[in-house]
N, C-alpha and C positions, 0 to 999 in steps of 0.2 A: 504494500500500500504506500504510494506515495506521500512521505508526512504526514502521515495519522499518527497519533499518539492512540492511548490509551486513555485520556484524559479526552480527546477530541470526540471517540466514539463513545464515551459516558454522559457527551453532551447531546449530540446528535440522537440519543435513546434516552433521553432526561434520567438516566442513572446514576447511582452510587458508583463511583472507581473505589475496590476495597483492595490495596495493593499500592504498588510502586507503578508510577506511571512513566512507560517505554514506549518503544516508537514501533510500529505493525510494518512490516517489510511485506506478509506475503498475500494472499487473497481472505474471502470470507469463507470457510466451509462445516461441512460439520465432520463430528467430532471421528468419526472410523478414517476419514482420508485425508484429517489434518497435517500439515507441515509446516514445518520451520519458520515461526516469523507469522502464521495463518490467527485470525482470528475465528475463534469458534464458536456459531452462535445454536445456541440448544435453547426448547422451552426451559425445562428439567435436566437438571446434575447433580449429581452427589458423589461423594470423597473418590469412588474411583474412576470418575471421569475428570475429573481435576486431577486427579493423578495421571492419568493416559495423556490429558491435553499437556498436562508438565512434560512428560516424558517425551513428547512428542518434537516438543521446543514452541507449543504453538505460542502468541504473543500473549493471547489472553483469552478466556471466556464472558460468552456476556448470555445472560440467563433471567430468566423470569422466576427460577423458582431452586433457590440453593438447599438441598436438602441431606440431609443428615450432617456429615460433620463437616460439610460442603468447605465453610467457608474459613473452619479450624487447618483443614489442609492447607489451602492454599495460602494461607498466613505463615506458615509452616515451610511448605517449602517455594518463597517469596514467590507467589503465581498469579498473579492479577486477576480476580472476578468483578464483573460488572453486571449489578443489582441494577434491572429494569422493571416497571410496571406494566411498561407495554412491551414486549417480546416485536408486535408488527411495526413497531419504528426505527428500529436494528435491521430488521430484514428490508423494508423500502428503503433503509438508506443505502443497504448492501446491495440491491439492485440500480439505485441509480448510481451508485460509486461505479460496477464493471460495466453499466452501457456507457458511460461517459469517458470511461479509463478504455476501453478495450474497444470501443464500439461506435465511437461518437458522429460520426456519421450516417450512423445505419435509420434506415427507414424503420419505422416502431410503430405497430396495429394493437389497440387493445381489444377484447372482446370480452363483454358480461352483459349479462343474464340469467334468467332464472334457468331456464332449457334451452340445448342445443350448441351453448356456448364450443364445448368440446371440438363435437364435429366440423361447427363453424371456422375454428382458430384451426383445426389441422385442416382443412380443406382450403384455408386459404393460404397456408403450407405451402402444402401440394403448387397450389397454383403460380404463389412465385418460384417456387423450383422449378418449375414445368418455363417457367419466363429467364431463367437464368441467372437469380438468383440467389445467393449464400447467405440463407435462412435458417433461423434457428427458432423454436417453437419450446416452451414447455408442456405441449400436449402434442404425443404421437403414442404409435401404437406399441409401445413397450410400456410408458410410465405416464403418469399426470401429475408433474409435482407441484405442491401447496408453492405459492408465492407471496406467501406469510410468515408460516407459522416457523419452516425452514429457509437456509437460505442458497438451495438447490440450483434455482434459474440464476442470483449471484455469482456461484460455484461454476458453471454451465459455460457460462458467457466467458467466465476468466481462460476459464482452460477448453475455449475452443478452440480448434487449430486452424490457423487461416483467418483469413478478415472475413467476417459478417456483414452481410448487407442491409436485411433486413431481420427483424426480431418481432413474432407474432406471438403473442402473450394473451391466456385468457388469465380473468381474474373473477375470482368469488365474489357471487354481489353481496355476499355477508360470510362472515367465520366467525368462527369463535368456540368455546370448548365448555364442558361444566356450566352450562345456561349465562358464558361470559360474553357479550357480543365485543367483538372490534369494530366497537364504532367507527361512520366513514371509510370502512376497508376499502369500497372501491377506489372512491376517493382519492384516498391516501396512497393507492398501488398508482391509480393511471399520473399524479402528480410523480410520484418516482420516477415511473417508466418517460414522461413527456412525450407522449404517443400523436403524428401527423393525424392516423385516423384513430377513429373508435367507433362498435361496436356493437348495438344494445338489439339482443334478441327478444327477447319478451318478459313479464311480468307476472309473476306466481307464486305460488305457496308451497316450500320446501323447509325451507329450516325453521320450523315451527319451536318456539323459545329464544331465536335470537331476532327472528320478530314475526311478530305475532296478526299481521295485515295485509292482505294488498300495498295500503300506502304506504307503510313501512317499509316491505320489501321495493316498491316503486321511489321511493327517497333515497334508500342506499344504491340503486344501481344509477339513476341520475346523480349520485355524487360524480361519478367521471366527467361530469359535463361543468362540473365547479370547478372555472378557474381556466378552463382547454384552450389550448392556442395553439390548437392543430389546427390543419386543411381541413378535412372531411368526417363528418359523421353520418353513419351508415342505420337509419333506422327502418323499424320493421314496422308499415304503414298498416298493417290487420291487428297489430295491436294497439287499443286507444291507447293506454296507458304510456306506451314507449312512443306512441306518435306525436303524442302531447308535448313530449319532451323537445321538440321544435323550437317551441318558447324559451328552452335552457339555451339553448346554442348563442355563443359569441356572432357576432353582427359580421367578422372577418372569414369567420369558418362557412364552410357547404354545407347544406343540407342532403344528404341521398337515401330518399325512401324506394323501399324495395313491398313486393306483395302485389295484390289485388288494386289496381287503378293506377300503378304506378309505371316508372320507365320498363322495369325491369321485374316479369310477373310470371306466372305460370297462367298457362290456356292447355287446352287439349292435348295440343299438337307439342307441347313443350315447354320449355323458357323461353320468352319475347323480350327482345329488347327496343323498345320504341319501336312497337308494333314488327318488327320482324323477328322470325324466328333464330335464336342461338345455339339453342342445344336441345336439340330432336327427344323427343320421351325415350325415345328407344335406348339411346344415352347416355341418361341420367343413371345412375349408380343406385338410387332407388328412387321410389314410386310412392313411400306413403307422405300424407300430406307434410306430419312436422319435418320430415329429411327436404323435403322439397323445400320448405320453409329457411333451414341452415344454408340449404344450395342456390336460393335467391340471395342471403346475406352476403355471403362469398365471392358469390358474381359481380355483385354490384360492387364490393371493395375493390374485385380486379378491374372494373370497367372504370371506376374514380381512378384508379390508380395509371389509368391510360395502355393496359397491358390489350393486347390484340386478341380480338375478341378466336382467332383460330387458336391460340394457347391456352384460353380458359376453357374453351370448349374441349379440346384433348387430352387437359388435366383433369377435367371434371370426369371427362368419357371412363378414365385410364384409373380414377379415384378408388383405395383400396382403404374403405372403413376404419376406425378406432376396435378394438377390442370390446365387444360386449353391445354394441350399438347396431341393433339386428342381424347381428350375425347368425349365419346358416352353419348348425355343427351337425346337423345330419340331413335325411333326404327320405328313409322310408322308416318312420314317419319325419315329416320334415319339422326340423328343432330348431327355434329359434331361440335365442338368446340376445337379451337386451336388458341395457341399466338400470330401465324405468322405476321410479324411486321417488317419485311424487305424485300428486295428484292428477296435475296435466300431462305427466307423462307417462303414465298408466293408461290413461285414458286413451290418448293418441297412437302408442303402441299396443293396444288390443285392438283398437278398431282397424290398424292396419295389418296386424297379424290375421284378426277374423275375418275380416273383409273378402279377405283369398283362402281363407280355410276350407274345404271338404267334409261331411263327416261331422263330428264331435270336435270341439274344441276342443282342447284340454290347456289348463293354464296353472304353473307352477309358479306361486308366488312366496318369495323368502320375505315374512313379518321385519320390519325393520328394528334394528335392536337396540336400545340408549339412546332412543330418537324422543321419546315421550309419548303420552298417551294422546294429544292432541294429533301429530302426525299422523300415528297408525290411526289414528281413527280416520280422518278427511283420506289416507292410503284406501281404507277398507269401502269407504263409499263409492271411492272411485274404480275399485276392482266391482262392487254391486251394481253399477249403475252402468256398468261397460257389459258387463256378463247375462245381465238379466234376461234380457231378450231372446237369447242367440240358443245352441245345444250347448251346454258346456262342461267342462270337469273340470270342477276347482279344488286343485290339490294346496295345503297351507303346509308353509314349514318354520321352525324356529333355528333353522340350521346347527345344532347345539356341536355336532361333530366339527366343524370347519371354524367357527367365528371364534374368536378374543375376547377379553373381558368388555373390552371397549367395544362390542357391538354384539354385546349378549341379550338377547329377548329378555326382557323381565314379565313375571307372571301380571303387573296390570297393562302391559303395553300387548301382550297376547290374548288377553280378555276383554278390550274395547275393542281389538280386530275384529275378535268374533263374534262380539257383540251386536256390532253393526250388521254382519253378515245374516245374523238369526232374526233382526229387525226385518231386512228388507227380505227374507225367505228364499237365502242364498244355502242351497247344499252345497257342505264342504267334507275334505277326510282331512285328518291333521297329522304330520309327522314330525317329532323332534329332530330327526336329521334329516341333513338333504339328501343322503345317498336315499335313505326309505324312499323318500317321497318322489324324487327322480325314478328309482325302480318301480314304484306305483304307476308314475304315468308312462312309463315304455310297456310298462303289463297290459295300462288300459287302452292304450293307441292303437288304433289299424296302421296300416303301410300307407294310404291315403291321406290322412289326418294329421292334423299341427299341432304340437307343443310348444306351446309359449314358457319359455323360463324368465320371470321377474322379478327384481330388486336389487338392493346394492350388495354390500359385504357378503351376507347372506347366500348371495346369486352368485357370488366373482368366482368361487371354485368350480361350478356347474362343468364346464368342458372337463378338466382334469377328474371331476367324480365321474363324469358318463364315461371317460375315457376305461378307467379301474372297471368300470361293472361291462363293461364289453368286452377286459380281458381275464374277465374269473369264468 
């Protein structure tokens, strides 16, 4: 780090310096592939990771939460700890330190939202690579790292090799942990990042306790527009909420809505771009309406961004999904698997799995675990209200074999699920593990018929489990 003290980054995170304050030589990372000179930022540490980061030579620790004899050690053997309140003011400054150090040129996209963010930010990836160039993303198909709470995308950007062009960053329109919200997260991430465009896919209800509203969730994702003095913002004109946000935008910035009525839409025949066709249905990577929705976002970023409209069209054509975001893991019966993990995205990913089902539906849905009882409950309306109609088999699971403490079903977050389900005269079968309940819906499926696998942590081992019960 160029002249950074120790002292300088206990200011920059309104922290305690408890230590000797020295000068930082190497980058931000954390604590397994610290080095020499490296500041290490962790939520949580204690004596033996003050120990590893000493031993390491790293320059210092900076931590939200020193626990056991955390801070006995490092007094001990003269090691610098710095006592933060906020843990996400260390990590935004960690990231605008390596875009400005490593990067400072580079074209910067942010992308938030309540859904679709993911797909959106790697799809528009894809599409500057497909244009030539040297883009770096924290969302591809191997990893999604937090750009909060760790400081992974800081880490990322230091030690890329080669010059970066451009940098496509999605960010949480809310975090927070223990019912703590990080007020103004977006905010606070897209002022780090100083992003030309930004991003806003739509407005919804997910992380029920850090807040608790439509408007709430609609405040924190227009924080990115407090303060912007970028070029373009790219909004999504079917949602009022985010279309409203018009009124935020700076007098010097674009406006670019995408959707129904707009430049840049879906019709029958495809994507339209000011009335002419872009990219044929036959095409598109998928067909159900929220993907169609991510792939109007994308587009319209590449077309602000003045990229040729034959390049977005053979990146989109050539587009190979995120992990878990409808993905096809078999074919008789045909299994899909997706993230869906909230209300509206429950909703949208059954109607585009049934939509084209055969037969019996069948839908395996993982209960979300240390979400609270509010979420699974608005989850469980929206798996009733998607299912009711149709033939279906709703298998429920608490994934008890696969999940961590930290996203363990607890017994009243499993009993307002099913709560709901007995309200609106939903037949279910219930398995505490996923392997069961996966075996149940391959027992119950013909070779014609769809299995939908649904939810977060609960869901994410599903391929690796089907894979185990195909080879016993």
């Amino acid at each position: 780090m160029k002249e950074l003290t120790t002292a300088d980054l206990a200011k920059k995170c309104q922290g305690e310096l408890i230590g000797n304050n020295r000068i930082t030589s190497g980058i931000f990372n954390i604590l397994k592939d610290a080095g020499k000179g490296d500041a290490v930022i962790r939520h949580w540490i204690d004596e033996t990771g003050v120990e590893i980061a000493s031993r390491k030579s790293a320059s210092c620790v900076i931590t939200q939460d020193a626990r056991g004899n955390a801070i006995e050690i490092a007094k001990k053997l003269d090691f610098p700890i710095i006592l933060t309140g906020k843990i996400e003011l260390i990590n935004a400054f960690a990231i605008s330190w390596a875009l400005n150090t490593y990067t400072p040129d580079s074209l910067r996209i942010v992308v938030t939202g309540t859904n679709g963010k993911s797909t959106t930010t790697h799809m528009i990836h894809t599409i500057l690579t497909e244009a030539g160039y040297t883009a770096h993303t924290n969302t591809d198909s191997e990893s999604e790292f937090n750009t909060l709470i760790d400081p992974m995308v800081a880490k990322q950007i230091a030690e890329f090799e080669g010059n970066i062009d451009a940098v496509v960053l999605e960010v949480s329109e809310v975090q927070g942990w223990d019912d703590r919200t990080m007020a103004d997260h977006a905010h606070l991430m897209t002022r780090a990042v100083q992003p030309q465009v930004v991003v806003l896919t739509n407005v919804a209800m997910d992380h029920i306790g850090l807040v608790n509203s439509l408007e709430e969730a609609s405040k924190e994702i227009s924080g990115t527009l407090n303060g912007f003095k970028g070029d373009y913002v790219v909004l999504n004109h079917d949602d009022p909420l985010i279309r409203d946000m018009q009124s935020m935008v700076p007098p010097d910035s674009e406006v670019i809505f995408y959707g129904s009525g707009t430049d840049v839409e879906f019709r029958n025949e495809g994507i339209v771009h000011e009335g002419k066709l872009l990219i044929p249905l036959e095409d598109l990577p998928f067909k159900s309406p929220h993907f169609i929705q991510n792939t109007l976002a994308a587009v319209s970023t590449a077309l602000a961004l003045k990229i040729n409209p034959e390049i977005i069209r053979s990146a989109v054509k050539s587009y190979q999904p995120l992990k878990r975001r409808f993905a096809v893991l078999g074919t008789e019966p045909l299994i899909i698997d997706d993230f869906a993990h909230n209300p509206e995205g429950i909703k949208a990913t059954i109607k585009s799995a049934a939509d084209s089902a055969s037969g019996k539906f069948h839908l395996v849905c993982a209960i979300r675990g240390s979400r609270g009882n509010s979420l699974n409950k608005l989850n469980a309306q929206a798996v009733a209200d998607s299912i009711k109609k149709i033939n279906y088999n709703l298998i429920l699971t608490s994934s008890q074999d696969v999940v961590d403490d930290a996203n363990w079903v607890k017994p009243s977050e499993k009993k307002v699920f099913i709560e709901v389900l007995q309200k609106e005269e939903i037949n279910y079968t219930y398995y505490e593990t996923l392997v069961d309940a996966l075996k149940k819906a391959l027992k119950s499926a013909h070779k014609n018929e769809t299995i939908l696998l649904i939810g977060a942590q609960g869901m994410d081992p599903a391929s690796d489990v089907l894979k185990n019960i195909a080879s016993e």
